[in-house]
C-alpha positions as CSV (number, residue, x, y, z in Angstrom):
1,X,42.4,-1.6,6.1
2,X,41.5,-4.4,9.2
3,X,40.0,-7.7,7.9
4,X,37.6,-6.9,10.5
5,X,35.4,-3.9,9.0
6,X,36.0,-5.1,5.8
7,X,34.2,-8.9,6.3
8,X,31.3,-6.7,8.5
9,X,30.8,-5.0,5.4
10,X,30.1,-8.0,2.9
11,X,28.2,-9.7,5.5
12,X,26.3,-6.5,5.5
13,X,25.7,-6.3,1.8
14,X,25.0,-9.5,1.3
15,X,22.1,-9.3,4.1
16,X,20.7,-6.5,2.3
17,X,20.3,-8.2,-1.0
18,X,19.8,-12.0,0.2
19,X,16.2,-11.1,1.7
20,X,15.0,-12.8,4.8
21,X,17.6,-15.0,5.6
22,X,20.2,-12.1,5.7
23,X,18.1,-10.0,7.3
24,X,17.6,-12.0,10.4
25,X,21.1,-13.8,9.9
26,X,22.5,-10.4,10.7
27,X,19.6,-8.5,12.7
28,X,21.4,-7.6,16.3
29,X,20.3,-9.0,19.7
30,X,18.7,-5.4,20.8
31,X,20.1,-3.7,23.4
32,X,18.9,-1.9,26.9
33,X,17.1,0.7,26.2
34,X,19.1,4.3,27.3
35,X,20.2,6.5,25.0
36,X,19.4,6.4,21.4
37,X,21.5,4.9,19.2
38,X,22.6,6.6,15.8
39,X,21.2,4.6,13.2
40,X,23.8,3.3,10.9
41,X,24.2,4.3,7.1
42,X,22.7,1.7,6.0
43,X,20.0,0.7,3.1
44,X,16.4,0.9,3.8
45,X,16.1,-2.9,4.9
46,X,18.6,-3.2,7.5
47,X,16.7,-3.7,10.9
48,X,18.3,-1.0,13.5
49,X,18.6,-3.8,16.4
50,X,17.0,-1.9,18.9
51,X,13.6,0.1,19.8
52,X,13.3,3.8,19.8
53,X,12.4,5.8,22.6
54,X,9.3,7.1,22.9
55,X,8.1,10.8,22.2
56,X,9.2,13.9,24.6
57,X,5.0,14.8,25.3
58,X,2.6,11.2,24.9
59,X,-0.2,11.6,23.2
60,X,-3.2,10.3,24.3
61,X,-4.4,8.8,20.5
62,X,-2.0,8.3,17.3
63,X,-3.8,8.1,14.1
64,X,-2.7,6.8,10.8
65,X,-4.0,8.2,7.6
66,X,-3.1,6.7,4.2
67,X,-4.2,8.0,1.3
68,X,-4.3,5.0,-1.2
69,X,-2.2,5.9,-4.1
70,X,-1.0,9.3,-3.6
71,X,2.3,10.5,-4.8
72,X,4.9,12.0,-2.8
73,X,4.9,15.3,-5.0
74,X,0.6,15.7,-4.6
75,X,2.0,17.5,-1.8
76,X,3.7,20.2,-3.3
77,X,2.2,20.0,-6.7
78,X,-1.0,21.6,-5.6
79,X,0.4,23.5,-2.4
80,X,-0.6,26.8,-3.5
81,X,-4.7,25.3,-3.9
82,X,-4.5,24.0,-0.7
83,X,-6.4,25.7,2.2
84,X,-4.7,26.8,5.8
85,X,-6.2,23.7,8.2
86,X,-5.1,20.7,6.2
87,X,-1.1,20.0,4.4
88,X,-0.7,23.2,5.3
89,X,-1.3,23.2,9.0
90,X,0.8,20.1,9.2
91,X,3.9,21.7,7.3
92,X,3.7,24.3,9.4
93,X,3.1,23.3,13.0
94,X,4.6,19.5,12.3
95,X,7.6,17.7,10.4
96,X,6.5,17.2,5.8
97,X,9.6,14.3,5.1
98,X,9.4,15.4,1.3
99,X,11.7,13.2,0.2
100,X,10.3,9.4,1.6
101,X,10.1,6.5,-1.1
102,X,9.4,2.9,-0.7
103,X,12.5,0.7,-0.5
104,X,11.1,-2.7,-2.5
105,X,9.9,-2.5,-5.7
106,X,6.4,-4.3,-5.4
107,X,4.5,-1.1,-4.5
108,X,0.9,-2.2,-4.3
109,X,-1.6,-2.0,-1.8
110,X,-1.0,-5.1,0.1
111,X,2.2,-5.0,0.4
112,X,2.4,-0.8,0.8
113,X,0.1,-1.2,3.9
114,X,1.6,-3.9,5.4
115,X,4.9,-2.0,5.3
116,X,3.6,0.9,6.9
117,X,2.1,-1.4,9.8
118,X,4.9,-3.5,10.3
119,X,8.4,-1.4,9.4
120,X,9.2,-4.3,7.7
121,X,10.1,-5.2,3.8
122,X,7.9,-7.8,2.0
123,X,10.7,-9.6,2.1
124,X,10.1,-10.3,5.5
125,X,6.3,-9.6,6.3
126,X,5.5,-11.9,3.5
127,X,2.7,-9.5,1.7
128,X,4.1,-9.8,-1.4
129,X,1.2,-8.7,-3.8
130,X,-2.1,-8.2,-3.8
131,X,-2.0,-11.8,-4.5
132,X,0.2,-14.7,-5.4
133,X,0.1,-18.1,-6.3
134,X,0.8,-21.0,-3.6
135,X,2.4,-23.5,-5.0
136,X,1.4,-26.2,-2.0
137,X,-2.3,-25.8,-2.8
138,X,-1.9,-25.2,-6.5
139,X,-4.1,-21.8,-6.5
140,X,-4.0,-18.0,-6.1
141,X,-3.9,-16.3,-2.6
142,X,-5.3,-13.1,-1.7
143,X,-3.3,-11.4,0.4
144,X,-5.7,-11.6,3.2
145,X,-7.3,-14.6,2.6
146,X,-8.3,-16.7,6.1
147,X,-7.1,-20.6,6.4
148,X,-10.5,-21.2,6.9
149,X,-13.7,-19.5,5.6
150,X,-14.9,-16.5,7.7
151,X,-18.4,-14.8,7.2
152,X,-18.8,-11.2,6.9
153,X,-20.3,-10.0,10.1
154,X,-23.1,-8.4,9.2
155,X,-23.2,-11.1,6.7
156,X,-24.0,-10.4,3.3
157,X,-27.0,-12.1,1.4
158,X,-25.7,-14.9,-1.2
159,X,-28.2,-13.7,-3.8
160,X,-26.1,-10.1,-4.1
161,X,-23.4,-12.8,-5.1
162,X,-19.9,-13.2,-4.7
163,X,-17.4,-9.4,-3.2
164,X,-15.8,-7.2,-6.1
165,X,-12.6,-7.6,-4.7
166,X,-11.1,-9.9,-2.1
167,X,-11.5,-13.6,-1.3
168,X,-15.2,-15.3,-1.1
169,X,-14.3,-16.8,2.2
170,X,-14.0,-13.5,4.2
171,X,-10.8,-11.7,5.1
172,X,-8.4,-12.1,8.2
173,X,-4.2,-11.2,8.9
174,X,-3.2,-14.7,9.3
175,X,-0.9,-14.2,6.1
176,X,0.8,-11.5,8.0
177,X,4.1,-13.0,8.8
178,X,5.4,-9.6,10.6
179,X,4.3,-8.2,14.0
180,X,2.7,-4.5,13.6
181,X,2.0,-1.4,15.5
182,X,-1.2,-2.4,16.4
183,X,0.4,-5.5,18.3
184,X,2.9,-4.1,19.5
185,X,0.4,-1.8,21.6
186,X,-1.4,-4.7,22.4
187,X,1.3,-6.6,23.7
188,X,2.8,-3.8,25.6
189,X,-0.5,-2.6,27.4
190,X,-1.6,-6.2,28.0
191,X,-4.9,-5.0,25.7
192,X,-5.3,-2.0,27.2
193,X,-4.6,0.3,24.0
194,X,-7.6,0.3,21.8
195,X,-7.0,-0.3,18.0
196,X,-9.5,0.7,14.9
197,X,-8.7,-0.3,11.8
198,X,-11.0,1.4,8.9
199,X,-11.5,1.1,5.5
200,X,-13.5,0.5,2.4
201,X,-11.2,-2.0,0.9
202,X,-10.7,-5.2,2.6
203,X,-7.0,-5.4,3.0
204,X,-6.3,-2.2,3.9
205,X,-8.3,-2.6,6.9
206,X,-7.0,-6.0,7.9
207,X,-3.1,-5.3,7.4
208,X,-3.0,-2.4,9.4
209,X,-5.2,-3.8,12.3
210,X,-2.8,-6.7,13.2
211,X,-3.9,-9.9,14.9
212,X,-6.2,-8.7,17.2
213,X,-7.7,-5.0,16.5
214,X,-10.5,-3.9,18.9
215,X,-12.2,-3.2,15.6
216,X,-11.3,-3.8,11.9
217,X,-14.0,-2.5,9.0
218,X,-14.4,-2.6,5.8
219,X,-17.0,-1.5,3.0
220,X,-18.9,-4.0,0.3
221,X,-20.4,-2.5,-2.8
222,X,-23.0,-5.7,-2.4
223,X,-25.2,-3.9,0.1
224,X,-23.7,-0.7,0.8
225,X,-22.4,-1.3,4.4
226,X,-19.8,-1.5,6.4
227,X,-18.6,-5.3,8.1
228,X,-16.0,-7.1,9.8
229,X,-15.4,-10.7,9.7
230,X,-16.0,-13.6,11.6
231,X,-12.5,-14.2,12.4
232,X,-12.8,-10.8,14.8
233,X,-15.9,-10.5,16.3
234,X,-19.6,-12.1,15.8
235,X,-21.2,-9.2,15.9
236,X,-20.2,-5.8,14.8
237,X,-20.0,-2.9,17.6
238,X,-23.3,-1.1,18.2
239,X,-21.9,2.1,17.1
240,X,-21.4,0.7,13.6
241,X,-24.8,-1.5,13.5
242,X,-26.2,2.4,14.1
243,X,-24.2,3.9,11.2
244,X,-25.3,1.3,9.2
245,X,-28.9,1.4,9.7
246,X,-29.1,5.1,8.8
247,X,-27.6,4.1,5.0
248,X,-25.1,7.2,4.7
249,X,-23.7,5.3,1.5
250,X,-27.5,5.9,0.2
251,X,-26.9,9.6,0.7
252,X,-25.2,10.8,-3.1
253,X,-27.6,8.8,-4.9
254,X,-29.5,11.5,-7.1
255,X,-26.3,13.8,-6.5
256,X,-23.3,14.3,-9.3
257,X,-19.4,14.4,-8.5
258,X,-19.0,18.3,-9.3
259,X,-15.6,20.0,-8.9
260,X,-14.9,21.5,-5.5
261,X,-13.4,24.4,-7.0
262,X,-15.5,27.0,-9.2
263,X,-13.1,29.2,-9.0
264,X,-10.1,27.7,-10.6
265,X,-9.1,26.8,-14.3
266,X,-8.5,22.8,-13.6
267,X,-6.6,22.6,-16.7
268,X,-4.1,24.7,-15.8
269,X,-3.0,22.9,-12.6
270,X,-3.3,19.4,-14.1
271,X,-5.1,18.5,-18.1
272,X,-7.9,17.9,-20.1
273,X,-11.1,17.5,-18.8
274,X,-10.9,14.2,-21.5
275,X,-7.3,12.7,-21.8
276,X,-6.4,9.8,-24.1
277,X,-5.9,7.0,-21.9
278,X,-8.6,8.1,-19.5
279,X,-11.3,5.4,-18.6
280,X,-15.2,5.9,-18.2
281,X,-15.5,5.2,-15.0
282,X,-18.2,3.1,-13.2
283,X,-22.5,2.7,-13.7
284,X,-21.7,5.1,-16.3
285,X,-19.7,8.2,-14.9
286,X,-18.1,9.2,-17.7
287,X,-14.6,10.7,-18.3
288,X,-15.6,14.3,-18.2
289,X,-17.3,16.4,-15.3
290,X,-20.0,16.0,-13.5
291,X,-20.0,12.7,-12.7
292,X,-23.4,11.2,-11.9
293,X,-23.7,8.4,-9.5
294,X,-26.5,6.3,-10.1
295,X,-26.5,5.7,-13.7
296,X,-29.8,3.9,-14.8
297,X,-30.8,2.5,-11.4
298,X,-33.5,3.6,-9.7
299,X,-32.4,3.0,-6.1
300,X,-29.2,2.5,-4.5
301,X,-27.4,-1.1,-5.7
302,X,-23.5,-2.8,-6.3
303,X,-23.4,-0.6,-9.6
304,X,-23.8,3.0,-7.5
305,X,-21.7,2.4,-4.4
306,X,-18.8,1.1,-7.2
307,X,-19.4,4.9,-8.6
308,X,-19.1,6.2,-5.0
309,X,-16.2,4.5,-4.1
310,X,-14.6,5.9,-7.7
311,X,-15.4,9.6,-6.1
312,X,-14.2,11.5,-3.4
313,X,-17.7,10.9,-1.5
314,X,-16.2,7.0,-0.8
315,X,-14.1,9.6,1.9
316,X,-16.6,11.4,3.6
317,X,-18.8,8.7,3.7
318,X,-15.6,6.8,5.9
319,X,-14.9,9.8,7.3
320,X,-18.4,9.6,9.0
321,X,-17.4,6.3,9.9
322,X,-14.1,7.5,11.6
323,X,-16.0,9.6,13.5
324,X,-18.1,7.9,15.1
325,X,-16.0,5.4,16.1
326,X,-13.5,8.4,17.9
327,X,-17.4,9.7,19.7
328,X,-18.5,6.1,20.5
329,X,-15.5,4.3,21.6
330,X,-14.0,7.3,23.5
331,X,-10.7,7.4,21.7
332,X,-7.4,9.0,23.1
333,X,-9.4,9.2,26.5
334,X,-8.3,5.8,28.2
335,X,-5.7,5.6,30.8
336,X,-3.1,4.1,27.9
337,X,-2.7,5.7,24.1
338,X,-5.3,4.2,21.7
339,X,-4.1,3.5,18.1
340,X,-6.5,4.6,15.1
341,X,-5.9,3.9,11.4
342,X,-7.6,4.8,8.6
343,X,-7.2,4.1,4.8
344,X,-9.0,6.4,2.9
345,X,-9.3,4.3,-0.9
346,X,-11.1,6.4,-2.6
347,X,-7.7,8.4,-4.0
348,X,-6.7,5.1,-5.6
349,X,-9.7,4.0,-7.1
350,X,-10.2,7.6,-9.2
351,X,-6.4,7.6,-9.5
352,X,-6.7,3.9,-11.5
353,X,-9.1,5.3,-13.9
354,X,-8.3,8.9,-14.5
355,X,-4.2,9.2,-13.9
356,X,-2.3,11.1,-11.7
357,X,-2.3,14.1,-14.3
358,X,-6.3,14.1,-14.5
359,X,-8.8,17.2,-13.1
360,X,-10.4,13.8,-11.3
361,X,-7.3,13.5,-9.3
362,X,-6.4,16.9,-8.5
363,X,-9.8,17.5,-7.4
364,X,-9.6,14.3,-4.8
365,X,-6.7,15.4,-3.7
366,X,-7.9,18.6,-3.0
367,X,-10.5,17.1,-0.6
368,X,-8.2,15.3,0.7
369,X,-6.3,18.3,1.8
370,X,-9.8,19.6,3.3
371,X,-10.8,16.4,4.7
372,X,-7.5,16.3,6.4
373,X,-8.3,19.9,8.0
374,X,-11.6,18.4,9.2
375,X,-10.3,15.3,10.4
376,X,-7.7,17.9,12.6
377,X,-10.5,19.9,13.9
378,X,-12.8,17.4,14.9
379,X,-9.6,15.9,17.3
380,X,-9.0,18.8,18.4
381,X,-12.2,19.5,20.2
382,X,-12.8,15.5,21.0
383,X,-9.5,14.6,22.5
384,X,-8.1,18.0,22.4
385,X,-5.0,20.1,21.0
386,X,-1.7,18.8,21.9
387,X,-3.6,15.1,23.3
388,X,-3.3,13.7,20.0
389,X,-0.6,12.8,17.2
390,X,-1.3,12.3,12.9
391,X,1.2,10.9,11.0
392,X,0.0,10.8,6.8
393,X,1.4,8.8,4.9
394,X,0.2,6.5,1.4
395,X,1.4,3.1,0.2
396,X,2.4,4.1,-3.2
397,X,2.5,6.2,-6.2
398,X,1.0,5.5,-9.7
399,X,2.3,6.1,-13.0
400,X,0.8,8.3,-15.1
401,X,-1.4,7.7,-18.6
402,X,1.3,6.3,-21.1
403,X,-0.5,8.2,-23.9
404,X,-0.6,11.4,-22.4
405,X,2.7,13.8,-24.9
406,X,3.7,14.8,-21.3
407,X,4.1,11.2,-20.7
408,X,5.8,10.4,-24.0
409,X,8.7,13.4,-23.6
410,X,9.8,12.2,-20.0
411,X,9.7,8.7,-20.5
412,X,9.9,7.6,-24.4
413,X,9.6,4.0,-23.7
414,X,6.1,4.9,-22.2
415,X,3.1,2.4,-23.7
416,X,0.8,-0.2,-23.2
417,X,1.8,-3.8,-23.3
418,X,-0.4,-7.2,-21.7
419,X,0.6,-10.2,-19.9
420,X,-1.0,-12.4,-22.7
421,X,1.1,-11.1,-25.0
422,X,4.3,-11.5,-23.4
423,X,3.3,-14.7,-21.5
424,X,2.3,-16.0,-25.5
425,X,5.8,-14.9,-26.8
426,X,7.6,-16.8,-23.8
427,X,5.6,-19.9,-24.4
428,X,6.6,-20.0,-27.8
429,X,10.0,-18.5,-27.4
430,X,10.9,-21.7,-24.8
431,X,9.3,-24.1,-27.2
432,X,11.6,-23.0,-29.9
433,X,14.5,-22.8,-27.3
434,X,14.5,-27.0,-26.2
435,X,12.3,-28.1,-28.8
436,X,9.1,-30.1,-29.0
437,X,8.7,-33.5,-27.1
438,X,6.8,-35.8,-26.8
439,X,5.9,-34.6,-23.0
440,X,2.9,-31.8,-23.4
441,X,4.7,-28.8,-22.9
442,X,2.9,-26.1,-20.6
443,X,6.0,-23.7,-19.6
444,X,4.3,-21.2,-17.6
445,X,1.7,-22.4,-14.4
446,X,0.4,-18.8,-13.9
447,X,1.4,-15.5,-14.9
448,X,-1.2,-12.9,-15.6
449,X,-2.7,-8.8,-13.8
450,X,-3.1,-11.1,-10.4
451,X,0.5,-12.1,-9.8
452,X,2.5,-9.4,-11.9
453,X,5.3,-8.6,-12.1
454,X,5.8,-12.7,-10.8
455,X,6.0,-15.6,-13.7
456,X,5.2,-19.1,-12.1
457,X,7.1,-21.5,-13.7
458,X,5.6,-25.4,-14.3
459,X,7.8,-26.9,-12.5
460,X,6.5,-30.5,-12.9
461,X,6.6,-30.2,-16.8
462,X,10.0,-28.5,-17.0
463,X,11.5,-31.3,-14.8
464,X,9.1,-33.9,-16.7
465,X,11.3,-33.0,-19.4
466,X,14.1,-33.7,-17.5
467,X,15.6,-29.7,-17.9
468,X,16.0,-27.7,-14.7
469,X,14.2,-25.4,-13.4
470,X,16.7,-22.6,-12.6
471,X,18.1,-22.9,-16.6
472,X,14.7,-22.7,-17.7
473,X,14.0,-19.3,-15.3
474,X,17.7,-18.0,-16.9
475,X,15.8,-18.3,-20.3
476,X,12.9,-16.9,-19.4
477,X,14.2,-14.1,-18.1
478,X,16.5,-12.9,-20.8
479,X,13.3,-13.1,-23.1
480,X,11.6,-11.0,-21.0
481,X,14.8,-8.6,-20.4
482,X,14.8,-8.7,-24.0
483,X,11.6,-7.2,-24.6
484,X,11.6,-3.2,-25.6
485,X,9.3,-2.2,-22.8
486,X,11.2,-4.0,-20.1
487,X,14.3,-2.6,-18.2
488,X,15.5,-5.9,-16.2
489,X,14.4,-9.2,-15.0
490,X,15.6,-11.3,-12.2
491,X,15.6,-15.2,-11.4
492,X,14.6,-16.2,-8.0
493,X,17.8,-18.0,-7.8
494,X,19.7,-14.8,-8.3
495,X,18.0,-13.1,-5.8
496,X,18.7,-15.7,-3.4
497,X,22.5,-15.9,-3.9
498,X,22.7,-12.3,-4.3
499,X,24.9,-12.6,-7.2
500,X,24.0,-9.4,-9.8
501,X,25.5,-7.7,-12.7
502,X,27.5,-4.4,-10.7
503,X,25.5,-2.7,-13.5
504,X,22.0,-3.8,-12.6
505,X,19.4,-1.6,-11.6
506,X,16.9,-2.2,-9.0
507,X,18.2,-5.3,-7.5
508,X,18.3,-4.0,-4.0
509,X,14.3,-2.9,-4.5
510,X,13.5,-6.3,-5.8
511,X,15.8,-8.3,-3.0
512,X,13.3,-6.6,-0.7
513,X,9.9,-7.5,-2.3
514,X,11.4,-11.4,-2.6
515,X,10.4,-14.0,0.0
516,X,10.9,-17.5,-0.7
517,X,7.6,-19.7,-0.1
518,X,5.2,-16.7,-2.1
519,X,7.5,-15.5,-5.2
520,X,7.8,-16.8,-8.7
521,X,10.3,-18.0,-10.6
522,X,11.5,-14.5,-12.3
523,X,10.4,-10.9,-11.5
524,X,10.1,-8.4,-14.5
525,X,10.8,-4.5,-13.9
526,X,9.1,-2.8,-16.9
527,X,10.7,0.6,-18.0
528,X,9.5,3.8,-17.1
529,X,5.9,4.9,-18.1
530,X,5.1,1.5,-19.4
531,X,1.8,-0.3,-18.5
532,X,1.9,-3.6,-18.3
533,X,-2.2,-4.8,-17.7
534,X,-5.2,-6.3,-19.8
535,X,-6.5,-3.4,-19.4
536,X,-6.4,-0.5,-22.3
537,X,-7.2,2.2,-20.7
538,X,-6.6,3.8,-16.9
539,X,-3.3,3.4,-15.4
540,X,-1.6,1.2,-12.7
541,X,1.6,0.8,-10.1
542,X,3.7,-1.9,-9.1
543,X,7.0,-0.8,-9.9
544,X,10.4,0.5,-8.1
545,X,10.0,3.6,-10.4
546,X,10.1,7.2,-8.6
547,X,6.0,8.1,-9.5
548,X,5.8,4.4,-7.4
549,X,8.1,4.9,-5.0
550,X,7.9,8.2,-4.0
551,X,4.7,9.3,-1.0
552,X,4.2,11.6,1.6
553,X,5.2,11.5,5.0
554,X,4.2,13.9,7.5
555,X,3.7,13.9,11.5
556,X,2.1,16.4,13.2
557,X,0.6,16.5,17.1
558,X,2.1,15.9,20.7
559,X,5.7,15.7,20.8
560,X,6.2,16.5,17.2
561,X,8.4,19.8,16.7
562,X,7.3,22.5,13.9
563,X,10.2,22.0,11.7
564,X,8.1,22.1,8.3
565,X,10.0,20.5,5.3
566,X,13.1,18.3,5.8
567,X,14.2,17.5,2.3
568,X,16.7,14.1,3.7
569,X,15.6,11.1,1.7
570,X,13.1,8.5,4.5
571,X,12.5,4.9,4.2
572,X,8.4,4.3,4.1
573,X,9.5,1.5,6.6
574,X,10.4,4.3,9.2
575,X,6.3,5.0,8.9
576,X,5.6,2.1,11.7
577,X,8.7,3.0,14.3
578,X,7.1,6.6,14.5
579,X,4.4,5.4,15.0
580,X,5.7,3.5,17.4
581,X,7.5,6.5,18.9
582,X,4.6,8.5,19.1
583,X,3.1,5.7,20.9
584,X,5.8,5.5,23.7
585,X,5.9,1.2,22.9
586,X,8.4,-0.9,21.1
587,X,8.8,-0.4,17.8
588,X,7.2,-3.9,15.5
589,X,10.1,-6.7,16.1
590,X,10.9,-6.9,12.6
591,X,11.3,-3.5,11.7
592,X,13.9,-2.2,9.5
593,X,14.2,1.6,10.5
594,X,14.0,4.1,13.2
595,X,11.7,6.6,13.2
596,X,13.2,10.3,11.8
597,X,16.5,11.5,13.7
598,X,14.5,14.9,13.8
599,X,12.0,13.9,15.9
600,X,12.7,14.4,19.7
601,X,12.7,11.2,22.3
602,X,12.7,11.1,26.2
603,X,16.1,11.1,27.6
């Protein structure tokens, strides 16, 4: 064989697993755009080199829809429930990618939407988590947390106290290390494309907006509105200021969550109307149909809109929102495509405290379908059939109830462990290991439910003791490995020299969720159906398992063919470059993918 393919190679693996060095160490100088290039066969973080061309019939507006925390098989699962105008429509007259799963194994929300809106790994867009711990300032960082404080625009009162979720100094992208869609149209239309990014969680909104969204909102269970933030506007648009003042969160108050479907045994397409495992929900709703609302309050407060985000009425009441921006602003009706994306949170809320197997989700997720059939209608008579292109998509799975048999027969490992417990254990396991000293011996700076799966060494201590940090990690991380509800653990010095057992699973997934200046010392991988949280009850994600990993994909609208189901296995990070595609601009600088081969460009 010639030296030459064969060194190309190893420099190519080692790019794959080495994280952000390797990926721009080897990312090509990109080419003149002409014909398309065939993507090589290559792992799901390997940047392509060059932009794709843009889609045979432009749409005048491409939206995004994520569904927070649907699984890749919701799709299918409940196919024969769903109605004609929603999934359906779009498997028939678009392009369902059945078989797309997230390439890096930190599948939360953060991360997951900043993939979709950039193409690009963690690894390189530096969303690692939720949140993480920065070692230069010695505290935890949100995700979306601004390098200055921002007020909420409308601002909140400081006697409804400090946001549920989210930093108390207001929200902005500046952590965003990536360039997304929504700047990419930006750049390339010199401001001309309109972006709207919407949400009711915080983060959502902000990563898929970019740096400078016409419009980014979010919801606060404080008053029951909608805002933005200081660091995009000082005032909010006068479309939302008129949604707001009409209270349309206020609307469910003396209503129930009652099951779309009369008509239908619920048990027999998901479980129990009570599983073990299940949670009770918020201001009292209970782990059993109907769900009230308002609980004990007598008018609308933080404890009812928490119960209306936990219900599939958090949706229609952004839907409303989505709407009226599309009516107000005009969209998809400007002399350039606008961009409009929507996170619909709802689906993860309920799926965090019922499980994927619950009647709670299926019936979300049966909205969902018929939301998704509104949403289609209403564009087609605003911006008309054909003027307009929907790509669906989620930023991860969740793993169902580990006390559920059904749980216990596929995955016998499946249980319930805490970060206490284990961070307790490795405390004393490391004591044991060097010995007591006379320097106070604190091993671990942070590791709890904020910055899992990450431990946080103290590094000061450990070299106070005059031991190094990298033999301490190696310890640590054969305790944890060693534990029966873990599968494998990684050091950060591993990751960064690329140097793995042959044998070791997911060390391509967790090359691609590392990044240098915002990971830990080790990164545990806990075994299939296991729940790692403080919590008892409810269920989480966060792992390179399948039920995290895998998510739906589908594109429908101008330019998109009718092929239905393509069953080839699709990166999450080709989400953006279609996207992109469908946009007729370049694709985010550092994304990793092109979009689908199926889907037809401009020659």
């Amino acid at each position: 064989m010639p030296r030459i393919p064969v060194i190309l190679g190893a420099l190519l693996i080692f790019a794959t697993v080495a994280g952000v060095g390797g990926y721009f160490l080897l990312r090509p100088p990109e080419p003149k755009r002409q014909a398309r290039p065939e993507p090589a066969p290559v792992d799901p973080g390997t940047p392509p080199g060059s932009d794709p061309k843009p889609a045979t019939e432009q749409p005048k507006l491409v939206v995004l829809v994520v569904f927070d925390q649907m699984r890749g098989d919701y799709i299918s699962r409940w196919a024969e429930l769903y109605g004609p105008n929603g999934f359906e429509r779009i498997k028939k007259d678009g392009v369902w990618f059945s078989e797309c799963y997230i390439p890096y194994s930190c599948t939360s929300t953060g991360p997951g939407h900043a993939s979709l809106s950039t193409g690009a790994p963690p690894s390189v867009h530096g969303i690692i988590e939720n949140e993480w711990f920065d070692r230069k300032t010695g505290t935890q960082m949100y995700c979306c947390q601004p390098k200055r404080p921002y007020e909420l625009v409308p601002p909140v009162p400081e006697s409804l106290g400090k946001p549920g979720r989210g930093a108390a100094t207001g929200y902005s992208p500046e952590r965003l290390l990536a360039q997304t869609v929504a700047d990419s149209l930006n750049e390339s239309t010199k401001g001309q494309g309109r972006v709207f990014s919407l949400s009711i969680k915080d983060r959502t909104a902000v990563l898929m907006g970019g740096q400078k969204p016409t419009g980014a909102y979010c919801f606060d269970t404080r008053d029951g509105l909608f805002h933005t933030g200081a660091f995009y506007r000082d005032a909010p648009h006068p479309w939302v200021t008129e949604f707001n003042a009409a209270k349309p969160a206020d609307a469910w108050f003396e209503q129930k969550w009652e099951k779309l479907r009369t008509d239908i045994d619920y048990a027999k397409f998901s479980g129990p109307d009570d599983a073990p495992g299940e949670t009770v929900g918020y201001n009292g709703q209970g782990r059993v149909f109907s769900h009230p609302f308002k609980g004990k309050l007598t008018a609308p407060a933080k404890g009812y809109y928490s119960a209306l985000e936990c219900s599939p009425s958090g949706n229609e009441m952004l839907f409303g929102l989505v709407k009226k921006a599309v009516t107000a602003e005009k969209l998809g009706r400007g002399a350039v495509p606008d961009l409009l994306c929507v996170s619909f949170s709802s689906n993860d809320i309920i799926g965090h405290q019922y499980g994927p197997d619950s009647q709670e989700v299926m019936d979300v997720t049966l909205r969902a379908d018929k939301l998704v059939g509104e949403f289609l209608t209403f564009l087609d008579t605003e911006v008309g059939k054909g003027k307009y292109t929907m790509v669906i998509a989620a930023d991860h799975g969740v793993c169902p109830l580990p006390e559920l048999p059904s749980t216990k027969a596929k995955y016998p490992a499946a249980q319930r462990a805490t970060t206490e417990e284990l961070a307790a254990g490795l405390e004393a396991a490391l004591t044991e290991m060097y010995g007591k000293s006379d320097v106070k011996t604190k091993w671990i700076e942070v590791f709890d439910d904020d910055v899992w799966p990450w431990l946080y060494l103290n590094h000061k201590t450990i070299e106070a003791r005059k031991l190094k940090v990298e033999d301490v990690a190696e310890r640590a991380r054969d305790f944890a490995a060693g534990r029966g509800y873990v599968e494998t653990a990684f050091t950060r010095k591993e990751l960064e020299d690329g140097k793995f057992p042959p044998e070791q699973p997911f060390k391509k997934a967790v090359a691609l969720a590392y990044h240098p200046d915002r990971c830990g010392d080790v990164i545990i991988i806990p075994k299939a159906g296991v729940q790692i949280s403080k919590y008892t009850t409810g269920t989480g994600h966060g792992s390179p398992h399948p039920y995290d990993a895998h998510i739906p994909f589908l594109v429908y609208g101008a330019g998109v063919p009718a092929l239905g189901k393509r069953a080839e296995k699709v990166s999450s990070l080709s989400v953006a470059p279609t996207l992109a595609w469908a946009l007729g601009v370049p694709a985010p600088k550092q994304a990793a993918q092109f979009p689908p081969e199926v889907l037809p460009v401009k020659k």
